[in-house]
C-alpha positions in Angstrom: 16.4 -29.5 20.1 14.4 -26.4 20.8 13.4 -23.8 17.9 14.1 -20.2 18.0 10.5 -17.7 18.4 11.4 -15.2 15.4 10.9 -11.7 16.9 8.0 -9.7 16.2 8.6 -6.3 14.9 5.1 -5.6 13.9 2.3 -2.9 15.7 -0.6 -5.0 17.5 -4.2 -4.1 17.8 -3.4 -2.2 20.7 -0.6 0.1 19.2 -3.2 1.8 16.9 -4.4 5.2 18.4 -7.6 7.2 16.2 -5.5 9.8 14.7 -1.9 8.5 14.7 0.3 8.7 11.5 2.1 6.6 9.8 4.7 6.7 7.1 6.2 3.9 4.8 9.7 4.1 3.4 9.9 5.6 -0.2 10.8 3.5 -3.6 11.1 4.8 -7.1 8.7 3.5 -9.3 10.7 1.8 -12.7 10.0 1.3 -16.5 10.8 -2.5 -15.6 8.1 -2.8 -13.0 6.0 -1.1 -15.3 6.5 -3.7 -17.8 7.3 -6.5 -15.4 3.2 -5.8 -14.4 1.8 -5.6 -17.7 3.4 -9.7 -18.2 2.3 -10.2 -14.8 -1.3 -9.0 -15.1 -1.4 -9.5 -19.1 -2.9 -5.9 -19.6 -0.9 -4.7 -22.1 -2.9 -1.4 -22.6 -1.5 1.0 -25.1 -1.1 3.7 -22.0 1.4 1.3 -20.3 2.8 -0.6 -23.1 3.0 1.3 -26.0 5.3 4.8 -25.9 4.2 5.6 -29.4 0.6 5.8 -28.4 1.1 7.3 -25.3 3.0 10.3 -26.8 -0.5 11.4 -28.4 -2.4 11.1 -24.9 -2.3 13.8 -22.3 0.0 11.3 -20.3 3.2 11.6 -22.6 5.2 8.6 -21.8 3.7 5.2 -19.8 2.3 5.5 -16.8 1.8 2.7 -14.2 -1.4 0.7 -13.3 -3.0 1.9 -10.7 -3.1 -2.0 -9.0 0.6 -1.6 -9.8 0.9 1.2 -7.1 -1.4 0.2 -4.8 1.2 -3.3 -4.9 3.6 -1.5 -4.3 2.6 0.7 -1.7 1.4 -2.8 0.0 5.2 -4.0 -0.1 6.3 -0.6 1.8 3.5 -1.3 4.2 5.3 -4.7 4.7 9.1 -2.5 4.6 7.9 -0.5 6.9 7.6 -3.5 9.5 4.3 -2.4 10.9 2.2 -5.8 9.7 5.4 -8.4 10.8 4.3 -10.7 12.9 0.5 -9.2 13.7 -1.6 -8.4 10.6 -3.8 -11.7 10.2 -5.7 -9.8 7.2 -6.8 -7.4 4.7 -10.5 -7.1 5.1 -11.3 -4.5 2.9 -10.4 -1.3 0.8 -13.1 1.5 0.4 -13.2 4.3 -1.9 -10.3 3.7 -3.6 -9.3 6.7 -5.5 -6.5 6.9 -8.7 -5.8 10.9 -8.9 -2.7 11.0 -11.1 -0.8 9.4 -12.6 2.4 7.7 -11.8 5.4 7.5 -14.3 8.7 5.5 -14.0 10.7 7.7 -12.2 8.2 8.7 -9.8 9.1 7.8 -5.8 6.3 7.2 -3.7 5.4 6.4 -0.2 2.5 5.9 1.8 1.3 8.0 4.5 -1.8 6.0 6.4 -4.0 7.8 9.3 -5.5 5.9 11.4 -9.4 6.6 11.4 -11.2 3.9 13.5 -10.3 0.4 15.7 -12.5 -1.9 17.2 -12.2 -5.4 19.1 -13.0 -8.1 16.4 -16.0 -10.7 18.1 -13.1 -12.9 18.8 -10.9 -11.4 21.8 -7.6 -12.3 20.3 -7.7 -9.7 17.6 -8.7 -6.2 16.7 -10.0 -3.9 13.4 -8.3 -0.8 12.4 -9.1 1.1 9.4 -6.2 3.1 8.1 -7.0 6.4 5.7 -4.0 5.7 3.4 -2.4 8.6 1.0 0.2 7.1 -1.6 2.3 10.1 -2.3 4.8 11.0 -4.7 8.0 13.1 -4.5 6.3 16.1 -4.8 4.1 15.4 -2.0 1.0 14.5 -4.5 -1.5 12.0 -3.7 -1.9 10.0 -6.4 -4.1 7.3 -4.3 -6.7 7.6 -1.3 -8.3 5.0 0.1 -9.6 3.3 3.5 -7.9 -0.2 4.5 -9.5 -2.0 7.0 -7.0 -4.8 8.4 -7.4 -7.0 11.2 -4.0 -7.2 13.7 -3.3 -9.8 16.6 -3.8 -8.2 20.0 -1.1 -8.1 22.4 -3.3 -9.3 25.4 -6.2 -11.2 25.4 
């Protein structure tokens, strides 16, 4: 019997260029995930879970946690193909930044830069640091941060 190698549609270490761009599919943000993360997580706070409350806060209706996006925006890295097969780890996120809000309804996407790479110590993988914009529909960021992720190297 012989098994089947799955293909690999992921980007390895040696893909990444210093300044390339790189843009995740788009998904709308719901009240259900919304709610589906404050069971999840068990923060219930009264600016996610309560639209009575909310109504009196400069926000107006719920917004989503901020670890909510950043999840999501993680599973449109994974949509986007770009870690199948190659990314062997998140190492780190760096001035993570929450500029506005997201409400259900909302679409976002993720637009990453890539700012640095470097050969890891061992020669079979590499370091890149992405400067990653979640965006909304209107072309907002409503997150920043730096992602440094560790990819499989084509050649070693």
């Amino acid at each position: 019997m012989t098994t089947k190698q799955r293909p690999v549609r992921g980007m390895y270490f040696e893909d990444f260029e210093i300044g390339m761009q790189i843009e995740t599919p788009a998904r709308t943000v719901t009240a259900a995930d919304i709610t589906n993360f404050c069971c999840l997580s068990g923060d219930f706070n009264e600016v996610h879970a309560n639209i009575e409350y909310v109504k009196t806060t400069q926000f107006g209706e719920p917004i989503a946690h901020g670890p909510l996006v950043y999840a999501i925006a993680g599973g449109l890295q994974y949509a986007s193909g770009i870690n199948d097969g190659t990314l062997l780890a998140l190492l780190g996120i760096n001035n993570w930044r929450l500029k506005d809000p997201v409400f259900a309804g909302d679409t976002i996407r993720m637009r990453q830069t890539v700012i640095e790479t470097r050969q890891s110590s061992k020669p079979d993988r590499g370091v890149v640091k992405l400067q990653r914009e979640i965006l909304n529909q209107r072309d907002e960021a409503v997150q920043e941060m730096e992602a440094t992720m560790l990819y499989r190297c084509r050649v070693h």
